[in-house]
C-alpha positions in Angstrom: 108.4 64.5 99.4 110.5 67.7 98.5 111.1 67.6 94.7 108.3 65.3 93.8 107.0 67.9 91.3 110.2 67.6 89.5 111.0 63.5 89.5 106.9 63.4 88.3 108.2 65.5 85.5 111.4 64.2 84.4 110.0 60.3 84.7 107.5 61.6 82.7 109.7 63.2 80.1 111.9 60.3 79.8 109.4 58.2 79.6 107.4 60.2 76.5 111.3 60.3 75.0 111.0 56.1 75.2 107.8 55.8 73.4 108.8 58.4 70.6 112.5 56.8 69.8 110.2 53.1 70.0 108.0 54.5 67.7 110.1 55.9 65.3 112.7 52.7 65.4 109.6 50.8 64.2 108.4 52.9 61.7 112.0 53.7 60.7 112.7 49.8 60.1 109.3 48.8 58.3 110.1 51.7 56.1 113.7 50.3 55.2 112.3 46.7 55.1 109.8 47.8 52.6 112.4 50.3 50.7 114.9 46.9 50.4 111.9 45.0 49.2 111.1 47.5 46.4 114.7 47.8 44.9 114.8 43.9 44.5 111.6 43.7 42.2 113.4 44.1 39.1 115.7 41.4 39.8 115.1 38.3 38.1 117.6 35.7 40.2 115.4 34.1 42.6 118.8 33.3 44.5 119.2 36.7 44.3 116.3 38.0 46.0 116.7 35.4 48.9 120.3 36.9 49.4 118.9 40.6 49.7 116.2 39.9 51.6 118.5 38.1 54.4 120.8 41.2 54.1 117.8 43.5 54.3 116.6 41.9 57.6 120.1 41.4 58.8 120.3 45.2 58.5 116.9 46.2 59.3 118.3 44.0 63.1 120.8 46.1 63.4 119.1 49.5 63.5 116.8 47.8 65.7 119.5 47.6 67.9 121.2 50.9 67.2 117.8 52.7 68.7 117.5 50.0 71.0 120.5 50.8 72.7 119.6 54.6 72.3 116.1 54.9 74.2 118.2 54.6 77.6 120.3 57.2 76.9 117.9 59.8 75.2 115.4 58.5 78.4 118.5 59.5 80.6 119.0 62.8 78.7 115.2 64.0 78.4 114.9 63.1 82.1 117.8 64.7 83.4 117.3 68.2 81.5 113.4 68.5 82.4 114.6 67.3 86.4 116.7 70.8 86.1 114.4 72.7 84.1 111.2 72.0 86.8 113.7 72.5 89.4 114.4 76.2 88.5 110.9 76.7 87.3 109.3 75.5 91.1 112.1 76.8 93.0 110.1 79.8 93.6 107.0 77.4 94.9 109.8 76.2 97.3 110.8 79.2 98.9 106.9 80.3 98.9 106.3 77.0 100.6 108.9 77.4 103.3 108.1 81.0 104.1 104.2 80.3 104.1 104.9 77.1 106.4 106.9 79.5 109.5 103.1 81.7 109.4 101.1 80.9 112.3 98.4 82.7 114.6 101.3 85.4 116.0 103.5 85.9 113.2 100.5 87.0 110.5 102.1 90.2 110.1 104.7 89.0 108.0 104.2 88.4 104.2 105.7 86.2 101.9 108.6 86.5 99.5 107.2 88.8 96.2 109.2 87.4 93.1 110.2 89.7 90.8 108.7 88.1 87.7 105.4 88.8 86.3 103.8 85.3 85.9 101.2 83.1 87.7 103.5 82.5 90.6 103.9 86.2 91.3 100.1 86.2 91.0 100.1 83.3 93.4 102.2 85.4 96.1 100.2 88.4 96.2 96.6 87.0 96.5 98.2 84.8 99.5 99.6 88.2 100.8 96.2 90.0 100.6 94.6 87.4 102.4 97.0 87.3 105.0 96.5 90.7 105.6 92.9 90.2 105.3 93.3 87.1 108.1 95.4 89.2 110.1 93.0 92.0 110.5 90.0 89.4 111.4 91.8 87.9 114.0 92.6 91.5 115.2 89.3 92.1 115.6 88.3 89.1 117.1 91.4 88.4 119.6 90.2 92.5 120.7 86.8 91.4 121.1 87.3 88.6 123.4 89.7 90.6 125.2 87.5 93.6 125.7 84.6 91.5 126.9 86.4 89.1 129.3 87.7 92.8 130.8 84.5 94.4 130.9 82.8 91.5 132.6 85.5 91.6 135.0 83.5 94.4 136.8 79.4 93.2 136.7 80.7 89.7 137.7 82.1 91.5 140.9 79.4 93.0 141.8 77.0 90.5 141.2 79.8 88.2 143.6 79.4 91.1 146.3 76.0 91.2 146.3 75.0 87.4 146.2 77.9 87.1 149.4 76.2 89.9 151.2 73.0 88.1 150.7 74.5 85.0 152.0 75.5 86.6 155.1 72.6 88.3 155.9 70.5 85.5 156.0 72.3 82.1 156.0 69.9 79.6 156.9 67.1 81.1 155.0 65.0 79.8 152.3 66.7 81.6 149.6 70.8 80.5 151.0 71.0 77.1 148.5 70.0 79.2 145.5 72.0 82.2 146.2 75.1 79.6 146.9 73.8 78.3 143.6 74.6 81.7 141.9 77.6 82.3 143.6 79.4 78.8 142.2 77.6 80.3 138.4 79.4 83.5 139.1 82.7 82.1 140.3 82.3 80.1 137.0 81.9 83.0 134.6 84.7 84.8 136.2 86.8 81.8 135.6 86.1 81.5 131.7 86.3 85.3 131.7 90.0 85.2 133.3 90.8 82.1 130.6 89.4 84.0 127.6 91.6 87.5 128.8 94.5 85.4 128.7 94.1 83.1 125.8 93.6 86.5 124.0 96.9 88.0 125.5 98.6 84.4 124.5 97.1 85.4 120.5 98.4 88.8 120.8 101.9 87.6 121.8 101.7 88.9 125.5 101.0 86.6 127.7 104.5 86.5 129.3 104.4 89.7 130.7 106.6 89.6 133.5 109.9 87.3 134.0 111.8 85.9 136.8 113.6 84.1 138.4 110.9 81.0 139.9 111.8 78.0 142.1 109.5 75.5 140.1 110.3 72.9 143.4 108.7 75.5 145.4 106.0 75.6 143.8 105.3 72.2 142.7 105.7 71.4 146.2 103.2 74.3 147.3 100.3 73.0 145.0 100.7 69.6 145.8 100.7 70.1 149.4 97.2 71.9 148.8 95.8 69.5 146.8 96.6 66.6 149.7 93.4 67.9 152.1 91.1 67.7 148.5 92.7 64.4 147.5 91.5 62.9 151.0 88.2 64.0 151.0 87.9 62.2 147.8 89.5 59.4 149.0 92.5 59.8 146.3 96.3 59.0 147.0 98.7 61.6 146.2 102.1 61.1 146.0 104.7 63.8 144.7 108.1 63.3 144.0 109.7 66.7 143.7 113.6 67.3 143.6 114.8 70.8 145.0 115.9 73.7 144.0 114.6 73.5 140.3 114.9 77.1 139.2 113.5 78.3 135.8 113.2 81.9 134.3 109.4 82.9 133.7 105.9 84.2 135.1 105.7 82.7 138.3 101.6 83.8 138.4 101.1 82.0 135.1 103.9 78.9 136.2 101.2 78.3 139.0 98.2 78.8 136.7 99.7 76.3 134.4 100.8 73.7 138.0 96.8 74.7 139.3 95.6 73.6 135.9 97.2 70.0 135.5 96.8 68.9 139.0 93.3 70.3 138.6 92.8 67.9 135.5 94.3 65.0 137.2 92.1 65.3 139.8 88.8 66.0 137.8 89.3 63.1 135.6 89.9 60.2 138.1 87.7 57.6 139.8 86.8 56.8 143.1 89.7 55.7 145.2 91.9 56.3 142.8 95.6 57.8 142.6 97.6 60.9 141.3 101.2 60.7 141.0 103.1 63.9 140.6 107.3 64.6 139.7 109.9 67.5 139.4 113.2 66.2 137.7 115.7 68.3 136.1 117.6 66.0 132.9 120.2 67.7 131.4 119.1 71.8 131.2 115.5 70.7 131.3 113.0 70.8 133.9 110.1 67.8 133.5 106.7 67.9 135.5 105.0 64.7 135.0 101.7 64.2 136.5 99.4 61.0 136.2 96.3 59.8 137.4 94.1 56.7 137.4 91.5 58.1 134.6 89.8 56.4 132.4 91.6 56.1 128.7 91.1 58.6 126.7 90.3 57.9 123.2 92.6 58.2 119.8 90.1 61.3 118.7 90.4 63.1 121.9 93.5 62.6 122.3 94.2 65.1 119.2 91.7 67.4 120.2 92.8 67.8 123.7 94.8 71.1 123.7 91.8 72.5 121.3 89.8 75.3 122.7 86.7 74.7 124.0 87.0 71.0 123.3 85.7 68.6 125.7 86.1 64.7 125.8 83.4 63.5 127.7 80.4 66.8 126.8 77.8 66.0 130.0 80.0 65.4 132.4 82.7 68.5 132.3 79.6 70.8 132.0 78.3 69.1 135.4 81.8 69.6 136.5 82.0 72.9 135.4 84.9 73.1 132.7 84.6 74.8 129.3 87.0 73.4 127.7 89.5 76.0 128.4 91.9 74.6 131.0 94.6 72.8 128.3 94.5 75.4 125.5 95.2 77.7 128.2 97.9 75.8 129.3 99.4 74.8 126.5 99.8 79.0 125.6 101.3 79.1 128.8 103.7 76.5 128.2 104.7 78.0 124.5 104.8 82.0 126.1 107.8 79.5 128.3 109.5 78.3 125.4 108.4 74.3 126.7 106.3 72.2 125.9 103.5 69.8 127.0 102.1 67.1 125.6 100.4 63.8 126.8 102.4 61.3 126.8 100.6 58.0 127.5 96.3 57.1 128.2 95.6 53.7 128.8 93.1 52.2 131.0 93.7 53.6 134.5 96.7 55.5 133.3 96.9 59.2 131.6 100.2 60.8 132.2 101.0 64.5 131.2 104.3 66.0 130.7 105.6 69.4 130.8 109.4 70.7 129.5 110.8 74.0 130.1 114.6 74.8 130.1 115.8 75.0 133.7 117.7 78.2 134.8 119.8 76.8 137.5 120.2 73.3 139.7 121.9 74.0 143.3 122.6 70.2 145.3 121.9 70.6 149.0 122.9 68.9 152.2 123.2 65.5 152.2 119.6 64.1 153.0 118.3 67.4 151.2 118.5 65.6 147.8 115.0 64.2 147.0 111.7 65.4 148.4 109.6 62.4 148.6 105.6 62.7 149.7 102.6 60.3 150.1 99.9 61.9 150.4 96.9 59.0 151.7 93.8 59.6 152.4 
C-alpha cells in the first residue's frame, strides 16, 4: 500500500506519545498524592486529615482526567506531524520507486532520478544506476550473442538441408532414405529454433517490427485456417472458423502470420484424438480479437504462469517428441507487444483451452449484404 511507511510511523509515534503522557500522568499523580500526604503530618485534627486526604484524592482525580483527556490529542498531534515528516523524508523512495517500476528488458538505458542531497538515498540511486548499466551491458552481450549465432547457423543448416535433399533424391528407396529423412526433420528443427532465437533477440533489442502496413487480418485468418483444414482431417479434428471481413490492422504482415501459424499450430499440437479447434475474427469497438480454442487437456495453475516463458514447456517428454522448444508463445507474445496488443489465455478447463489475441484495428469496411460473416466447418 502506498504510504504504508509513513501510517507505520506516525501510529507508531502516536502511540509512543500515549504511553509517555500515561506514564507521566501516573507518576505525576502518585507524586502529588504523596506530596498532599506529607504536608498533613504535622496536623494534629484527625477530622482534619480525613478532610485533606479526600481533597487530595479528589484533586489527584482530576489531573487524572486532565491527561486523560490529553493523550488523544498529543496521540493526534505526534501522529499527524511524524505522517508529514516520513512523508517528505520517503518522498524521494517514491519517485525512485515509480521510475525504477517503468524499467524493463528494452528500456535499461534509462537511469533513475539522482537526488541532489548527499545521504543514503542518493547512495541508494547511484549503486541501482551502476547496476543498471552493468545489467544493460550483459544483456547486450547476450541478446548479440544469440543473435549472431542464430544468423550464422542460418548458413551450415542450409547446406546441411541441400545436401541431405540431394541425398534423398539420389537414392530414395535405399537403405540409408529413413535416416537421411530422419536428419532432414532434425535440420528443419534447428532452423526453426534458429529463426525463433533471431527474432526473440530482435524483439530484446526493440526491433522486431521492422516493417508496417497496412494488413487485412480477415485475409489472413482466413488463409491459415483454410490450410490447417487438410491437416485437421488427417487427424481427424473439426475445424471451424468464424472470421468477419475486412478486419484491417496496421503492422508486419510476415510476423501477423508467424504469430496466426503459431497459435493454430498450438491448438492443434495440444489436442486429442477426434477432437475440435474453433477459431474467430471479431472487431469490438477499435479492437480486433482472434480467439482460438481447442479440446486440450487442462492445463495446470503453474503452467499456466509459465506459459509465455521462454523455453518453458508444460508437459517436458512429449513437446520434445513433438518437436517444440518452448519457443512458440514467448515468440508470440513479442510479436504481439512489437503490435501494441496483447495475448493472454483466457480460460483451460478440461477439454477447453482458449487463447486470445487484441490488437487495435485500423479500419472496418461492411460489405454486400450476405458478405457480412464468413462462416466455415471444417470436418474431417
Amino acid at each position: 500500500m502506498n504510504g504504508s511507511i509513513r501510517w507505520k510511523v506516525a501510529l507508531t509515534a502516536g502511540g509512543l506519545s500515549s504511553l509517555l503522557v500515561a506514564t507521566f500522568a501516573l507518576v505525576s499523580a502518585a507524586w502529588f498524592y504523596h506530596e498532599q500526604l506529607d504536608a498533613m503530618d504535622g496536623e494534629a485534627s484527625a477530622a482534619h486529615s480525613a478532610q485533606h486526604i479526600a481533597q487530595a484524592r479528589e484533586e489527584v482525580g482530576e489531573l487524572a482526567v486532565a491527561y486523560l483527556l490529553a493523550i488523544p490529542i498529543v496521540a493526534a498531534v505526534a501522529a499527524f506531524g511524524t505522517w508529514w515528516l516520513a512523508g517528505r523524508l520517503t518522498r524521494p523512495l517514491t519517485i525512485l520507486s515509480n521510475a525504477a517500476e517503468q524499467i524493463d528488458a528494452r528500456s535499461l538505458h534509462e537511469r533513475l532520478p539522482e537526488p541532489c542531497s548527499n545521504d543514503e538515498i542518493a547512495r541508494l540511486t547511484h549503486v541501482l544506476n551502476n547496476l543498471l548499466s552493468r545489467l544493460e551491458k550483459s544483456f547486450a552481450l547476450a541478446s548479440r550473442f544469440t543473435a549472431d549465432a542464430s544468423h550464422e547457423l542460418r548458413t551450415p543448416l542450409a547446406i546441411m538441408r541441400a545436401t541431405i535433399e540431394e541425398g534423398i533424391q539420389c537414392d530414395p528407396s535405399g537403405p540409408q532414405s529413413q535416416r537421411l529423412v530422419s536428419l532432414l526433420e532434425e535440420n528443419q528443427r534447428l532452423a526453426a529454433i534458429s529463426d525463433k532465437l533471431l527474432m526473440l533477440a530482435r524483439a530484446d533489442a526493440g526491433n522486431l517490427l521492422a516493417d508496417s502496413q497496412s494488413v487485412n487480418l480477415s485475409e489472413v485468418v482466413e488463409e491459415i485456417a483454410s490450410d490447417f483444414s487438410a491437416i485437421c482431417s488427417d487427424r481427424n479434428l473439426k475445424l471451424e472458423s468464424d472470421i468477419s471481413p475486412n478486419i484491417a490492422v496496421r503492422g508486419d504482415k510476415h510476423l501477423l502470420r508467424h504469430l496466426l501459424l503459431n497459435l493454430f499450430d498450438n491448438a492443434l499440437t495440444h489436442n486429442q484424438e477426434n477432437g475440435w479447434i474453433r477459431a474467430s475474427l471479431i472487431l469490438s469497438g477499435k479492437s480486433s480479437i482472434f480467439t482460438i480454442a481447442n479440446s486440450g487437456k487442462q492445463i495446470d495453475e503453474i503452467s499456466q504462469n509459465r506459459l509465455f516463458e521462454r523455453f518453458f514447456r508444460a508437459e517436458l517428454s512429449r513437446e520434445r517428441v513433438r518437436g517444440g522448444a518452448g519457443l512458440g508463445l514467448s515468440l508470440c507474445r513479442e510479436i504481439v507487444a512489437a503490435h501494441n496488443g496483447s495475448l493472454a489465455l483466457v480460460t483451460s478447463v478440461t477439454e477447453n483451452t482458449t487463447f486470445q489475441f487484441v490488437m487495435p484495428a485500423e479500419e472496418h469496411k461492411i460489405l454486400k449484404s450476405g458478405d457480412d460473416l464468413r462462416r466455415k466447418n471444417h470436418s474431417p
